[in-house]
C-alpha positions as CSV (number, residue, x, y, z in Angstrom):
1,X,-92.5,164.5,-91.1
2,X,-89.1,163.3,-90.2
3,X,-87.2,166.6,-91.0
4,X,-90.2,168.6,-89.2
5,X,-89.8,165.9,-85.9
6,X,-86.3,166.9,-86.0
7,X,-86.8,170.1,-85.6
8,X,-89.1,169.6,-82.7
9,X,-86.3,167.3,-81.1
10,X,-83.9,170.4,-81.0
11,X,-86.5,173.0,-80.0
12,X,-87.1,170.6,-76.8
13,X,-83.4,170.1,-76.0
14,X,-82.8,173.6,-76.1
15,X,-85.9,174.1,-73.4
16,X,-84.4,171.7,-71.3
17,X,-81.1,173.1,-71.3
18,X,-82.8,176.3,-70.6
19,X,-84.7,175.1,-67.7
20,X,-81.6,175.3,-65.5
21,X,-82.3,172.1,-63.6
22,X,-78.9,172.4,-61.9
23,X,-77.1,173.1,-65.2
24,X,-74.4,175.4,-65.0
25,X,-74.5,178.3,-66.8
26,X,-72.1,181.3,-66.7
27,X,-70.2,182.2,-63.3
28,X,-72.0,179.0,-62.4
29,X,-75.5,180.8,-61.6
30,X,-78.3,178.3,-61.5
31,X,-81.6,178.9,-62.6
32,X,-84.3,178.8,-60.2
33,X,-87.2,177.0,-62.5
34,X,-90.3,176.5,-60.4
35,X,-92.3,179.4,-61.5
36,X,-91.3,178.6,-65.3
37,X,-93.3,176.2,-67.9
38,X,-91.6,176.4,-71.3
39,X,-93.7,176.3,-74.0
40,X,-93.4,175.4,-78.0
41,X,-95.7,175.0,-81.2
42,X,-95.0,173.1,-84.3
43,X,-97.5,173.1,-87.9
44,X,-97.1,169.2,-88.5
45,X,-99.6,167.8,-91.6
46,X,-101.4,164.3,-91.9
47,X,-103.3,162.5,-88.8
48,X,-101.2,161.7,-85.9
49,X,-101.9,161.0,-82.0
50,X,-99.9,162.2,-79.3
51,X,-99.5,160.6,-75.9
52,X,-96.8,161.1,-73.2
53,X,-95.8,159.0,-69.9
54,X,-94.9,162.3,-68.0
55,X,-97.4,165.1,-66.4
56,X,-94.5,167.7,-66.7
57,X,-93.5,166.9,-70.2
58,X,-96.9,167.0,-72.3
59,X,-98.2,167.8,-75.6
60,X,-101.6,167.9,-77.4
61,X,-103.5,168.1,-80.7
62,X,-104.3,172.2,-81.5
63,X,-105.7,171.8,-85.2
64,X,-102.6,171.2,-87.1
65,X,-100.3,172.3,-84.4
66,X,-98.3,170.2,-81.8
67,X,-98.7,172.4,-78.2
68,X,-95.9,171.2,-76.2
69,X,-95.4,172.0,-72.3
70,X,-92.0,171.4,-70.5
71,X,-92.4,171.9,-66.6
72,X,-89.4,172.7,-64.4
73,X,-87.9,169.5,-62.5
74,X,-88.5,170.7,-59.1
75,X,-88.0,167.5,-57.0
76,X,-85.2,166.3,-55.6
77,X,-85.2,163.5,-57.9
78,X,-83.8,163.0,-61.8
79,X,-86.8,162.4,-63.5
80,X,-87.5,161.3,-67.2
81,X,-90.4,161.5,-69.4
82,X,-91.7,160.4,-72.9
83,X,-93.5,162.1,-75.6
84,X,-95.0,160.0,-78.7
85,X,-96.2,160.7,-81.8
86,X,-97.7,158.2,-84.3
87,X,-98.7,159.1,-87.5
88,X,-99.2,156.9,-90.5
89,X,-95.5,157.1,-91.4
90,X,-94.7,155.4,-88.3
91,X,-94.1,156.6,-84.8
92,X,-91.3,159.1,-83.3
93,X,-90.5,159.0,-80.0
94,X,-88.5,161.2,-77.6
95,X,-87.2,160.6,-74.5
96,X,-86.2,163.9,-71.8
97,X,-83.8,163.7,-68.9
98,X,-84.0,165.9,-66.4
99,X,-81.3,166.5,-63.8
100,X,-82.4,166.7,-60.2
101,X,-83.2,169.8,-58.7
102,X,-81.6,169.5,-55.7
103,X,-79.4,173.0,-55.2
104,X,-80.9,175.9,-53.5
105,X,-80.5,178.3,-55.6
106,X,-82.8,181.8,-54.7
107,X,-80.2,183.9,-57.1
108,X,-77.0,182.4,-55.7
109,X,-74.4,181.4,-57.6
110,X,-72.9,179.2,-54.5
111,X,-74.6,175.9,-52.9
112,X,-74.4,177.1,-49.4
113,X,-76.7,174.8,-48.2
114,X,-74.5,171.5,-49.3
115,X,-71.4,173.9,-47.6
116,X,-73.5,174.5,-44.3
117,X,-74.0,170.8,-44.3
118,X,-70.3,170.1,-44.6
119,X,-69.2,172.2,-41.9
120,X,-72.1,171.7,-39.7
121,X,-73.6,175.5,-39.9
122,X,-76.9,175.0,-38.6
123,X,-78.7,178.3,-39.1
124,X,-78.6,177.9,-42.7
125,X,-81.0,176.4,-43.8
126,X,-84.0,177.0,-46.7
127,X,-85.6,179.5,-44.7
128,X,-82.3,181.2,-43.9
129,X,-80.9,181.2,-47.6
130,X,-84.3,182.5,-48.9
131,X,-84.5,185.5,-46.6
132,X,-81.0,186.2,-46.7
133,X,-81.9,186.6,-50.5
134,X,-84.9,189.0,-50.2
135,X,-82.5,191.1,-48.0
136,X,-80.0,191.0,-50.3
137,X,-82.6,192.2,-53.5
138,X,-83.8,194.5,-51.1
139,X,-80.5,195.9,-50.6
140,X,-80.0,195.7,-54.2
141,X,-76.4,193.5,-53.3
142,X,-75.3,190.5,-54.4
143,X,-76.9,187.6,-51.8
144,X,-73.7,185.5,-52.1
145,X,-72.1,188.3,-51.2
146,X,-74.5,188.7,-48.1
147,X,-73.5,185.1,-47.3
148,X,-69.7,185.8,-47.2
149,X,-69.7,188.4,-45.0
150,X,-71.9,186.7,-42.1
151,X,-69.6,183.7,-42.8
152,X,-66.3,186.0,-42.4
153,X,-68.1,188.3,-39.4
154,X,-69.5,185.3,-37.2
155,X,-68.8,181.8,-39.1
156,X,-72.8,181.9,-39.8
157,X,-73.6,181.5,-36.6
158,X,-75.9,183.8,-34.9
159,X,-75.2,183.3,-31.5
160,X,-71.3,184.1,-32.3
161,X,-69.7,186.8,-29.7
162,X,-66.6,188.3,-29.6
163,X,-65.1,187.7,-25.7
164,X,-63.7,190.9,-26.1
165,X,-66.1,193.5,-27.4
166,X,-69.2,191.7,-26.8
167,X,-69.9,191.9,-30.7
168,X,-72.9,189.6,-31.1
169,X,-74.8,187.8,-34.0
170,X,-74.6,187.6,-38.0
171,X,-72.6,190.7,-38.6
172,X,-71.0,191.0,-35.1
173,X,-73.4,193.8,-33.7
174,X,-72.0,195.8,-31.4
175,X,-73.8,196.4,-27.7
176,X,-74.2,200.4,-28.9
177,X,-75.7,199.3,-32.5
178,X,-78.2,196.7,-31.1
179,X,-79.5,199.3,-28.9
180,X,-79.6,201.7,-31.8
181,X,-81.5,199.3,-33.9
182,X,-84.2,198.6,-31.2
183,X,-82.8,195.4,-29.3
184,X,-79.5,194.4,-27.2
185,X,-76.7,191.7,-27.5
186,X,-78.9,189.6,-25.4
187,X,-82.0,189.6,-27.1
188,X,-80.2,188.9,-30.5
189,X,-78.3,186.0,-29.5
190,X,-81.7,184.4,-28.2
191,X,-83.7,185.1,-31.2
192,X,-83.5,182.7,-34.1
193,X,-81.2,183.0,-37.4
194,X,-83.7,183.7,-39.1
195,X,-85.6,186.4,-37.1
196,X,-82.4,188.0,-36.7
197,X,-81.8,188.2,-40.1
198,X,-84.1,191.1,-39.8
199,X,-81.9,193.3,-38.0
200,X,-79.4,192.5,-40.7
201,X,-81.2,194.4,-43.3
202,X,-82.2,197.3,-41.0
203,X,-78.3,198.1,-39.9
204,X,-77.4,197.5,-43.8
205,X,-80.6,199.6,-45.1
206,X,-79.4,202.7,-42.8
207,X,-75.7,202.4,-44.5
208,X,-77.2,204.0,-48.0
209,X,-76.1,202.9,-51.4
210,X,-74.1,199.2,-51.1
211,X,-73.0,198.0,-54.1
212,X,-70.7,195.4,-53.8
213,X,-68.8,192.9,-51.4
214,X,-66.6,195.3,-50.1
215,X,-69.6,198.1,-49.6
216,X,-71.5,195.3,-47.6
217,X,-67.8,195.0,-45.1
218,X,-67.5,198.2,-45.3
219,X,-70.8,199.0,-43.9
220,X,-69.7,196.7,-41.1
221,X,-65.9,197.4,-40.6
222,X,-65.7,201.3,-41.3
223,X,-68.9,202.8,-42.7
224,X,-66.4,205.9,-43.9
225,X,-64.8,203.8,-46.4
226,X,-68.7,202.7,-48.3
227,X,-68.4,203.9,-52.2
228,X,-64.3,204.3,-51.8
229,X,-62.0,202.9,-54.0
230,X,-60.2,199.3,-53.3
231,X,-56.8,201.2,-52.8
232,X,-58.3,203.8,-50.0
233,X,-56.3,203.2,-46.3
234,X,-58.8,202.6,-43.8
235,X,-56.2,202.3,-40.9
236,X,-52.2,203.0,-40.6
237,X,-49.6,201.5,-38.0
238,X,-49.6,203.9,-35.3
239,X,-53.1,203.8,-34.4
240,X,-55.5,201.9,-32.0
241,X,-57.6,200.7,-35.1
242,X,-54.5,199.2,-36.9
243,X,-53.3,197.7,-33.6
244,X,-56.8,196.1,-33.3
245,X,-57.6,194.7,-36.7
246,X,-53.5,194.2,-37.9
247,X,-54.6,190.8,-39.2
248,X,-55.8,192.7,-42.2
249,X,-52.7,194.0,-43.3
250,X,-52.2,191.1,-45.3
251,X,-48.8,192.4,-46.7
252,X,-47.6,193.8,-43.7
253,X,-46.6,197.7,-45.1
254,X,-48.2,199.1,-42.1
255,X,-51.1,200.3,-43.8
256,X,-54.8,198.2,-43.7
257,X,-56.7,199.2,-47.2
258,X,-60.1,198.0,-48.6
259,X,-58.6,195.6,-51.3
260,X,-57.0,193.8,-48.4
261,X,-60.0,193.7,-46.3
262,X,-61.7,192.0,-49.1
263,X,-59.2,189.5,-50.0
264,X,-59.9,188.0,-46.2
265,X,-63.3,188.0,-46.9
266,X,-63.0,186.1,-49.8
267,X,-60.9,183.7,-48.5
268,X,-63.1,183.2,-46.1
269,X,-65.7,181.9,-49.2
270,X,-63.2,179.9,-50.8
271,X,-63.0,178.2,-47.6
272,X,-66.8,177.7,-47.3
273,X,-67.8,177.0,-51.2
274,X,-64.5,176.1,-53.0
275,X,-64.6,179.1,-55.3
C-alpha cells in the first residue's frame, strides 16, 4: 500500500508542477491552465475510503482504482487542498500547494500587465493583453513581440502622436495609412485601445508573411525590408530617411540596418519587462 501511495504522491507532484500555476518553465513561458483538469488512475487493493477538503483537488472510488482530478488554480489566491485515504493499514495523507495564479499569461512569456501597472500604461489591461494575443495568433507572430513594438512605436498608449508627422495610435499610423485602412488620425485617437487594436491587425494582415520581431518593425518602419536579413541597410547617411530616423544608427557608421533597428526595440522591452 505504502510503496503504491508513493507512487501516487509523485504522479500528483508531477501534475502540479505541470499545471503551470505561475511556475516558470523554459524562456520563462507560463502556462495558461484554466481550460486544463489533470487527471490520474491508480489499481490499489484492500477496502479503503477516500475524502478530500478541496473541490479542485478530488479523488473517488472506481472499483479497485483511485480516480484522481487536479483542477488548475485559477484565482488570484494560493490555495491548498487535502486528499485522504484510509485503509485498514492506516491512513495516508497528502497535502497540494498551489501557487497563485495571478500573471496574465494568454501565450506571453512577459507579465505586461504587473509592467503596465509599474509605469502607469493604462490601455493595457486584460482585455488589451488578450486581444493583442488573438492578433498576434492570427498573425501567426509572437504576441510579446506584438507588445514591444506598440511599446517602442507609441509607449502603449493609443492616443500617442507624433507633433511632427501627425503619426497617431499603437503603431504610429500615419494620416495617409488611416485613411487607407478606413478611418483618420482623429477617429483613432478617440477610439478605445482596445477597438483600435483592430486596425492593428488589419495594417499588419496587409504586410504578408511576419515572422518575427523585426518582420512586425519592419512592417511598420520600411515594409521593403519584411523577410530581409538582420545585416540588410535600410537607410545610408546622405539621405532624407537617414537624416530622419539617425537615432537608429546605433554605431554611428552612417549606415541604419535591421539588426540595429531591432536592438532599439528591444531595449525598449528590457525597459518595460526586465528581460
Amino acid at each position: 500500500m505504502k510503496k503504491r501511495f508513493g507512487f501516487f504522491i509523485i504522479l500528483t507532484c508531477l501534475l502540479v508542477l505541470c499545471l503551470g500555476m505561475n511556475v516558470q518553465a523554459a524562456n520563462k513561458k507560463t502556462v495558461d491552465c484554466k481550460k486544463h483538469i489533470f487527471k490520474v488512475s491508480i489499481s490499489l487493493s484492500g477496502t479503503w475510503k477516500i475524502s478530500s477538503n478541496s473541490d479542485w483537488l478530488t479523488a473517488k472510488k472506481s472499483g479497485s482504482k483511485l480516480k484522481i482530478t487536479v483542477k488548475g488554480n485559477t484565482s488570484s489566491a494560493k490555495r491548498t487542498g487535502t486528499i485522504t485515504v484510509k485503509s485498514k493499514k492506516g491512513k495516508v495523507k497528502y497535502k497540494v500547494i498551489q501557487k497563485a495564479y495571478n500573471v496574465i499569461t494568454y501565450s506571453y512569456d512577459y507579465d505586461w500587465l504587473t509592467a503596465a501597472k509599474r509605469w502607469n500604461k493604462t490601455d493595457v489591461t486584460k482585455s488589451f493583453l488578450k486581444k493583442t494575443a488573438k492578433i498576434a495568433d492570427k498573425l501567426g507572430v509572437d504576441a510579446d513581440d506584438l507588445m514591444t513594438v506598440m511599446a517602442f512605436e507609441s509607449g502603449l498608449n493609443h492616443k500617442a502622436v507624433n507633433k511632427y508627422s501627425n503619426a497617431t495610435g499603437l503603431i504610429q499610423f500615419m494620416p495617409s495609412t488611416a485613411i487607407s485602412l478606413g478611418t483618420t488620425v482623429k477617429k483613432l485617437k478617440k477610439m478605445s485601445a482596445v477597438k483600435q487594436l483592430d486596425y492593428v491587425y488589419k495594417y499588419l494582415a496587409r504586410s504578408g508573411k511576419l515572422s518575427n520581431l523585426g518582420d512586425l518593425y519592419m512592417a511598420i518602419l520600411w515594409p521593403v525590408a519584411i523577410g530581409k536579413k538582420d545585416s540588410y541597410v535600410l537607410w545610408r547617411v546622405g539621405t532624407t530617411y537617414y537624416t530622419g530616423n539617425i537615432g537608429l544608427d546605433t554605431n554611428k557608421d552612417g549606415k541604419v540596418t535591421r539588426k540595429e533597428c531591432i536592438k532599439r526595440v528591444l531595449a525598449t522591452r528590457k525597459i518595460y519587462v526586465g528581460e
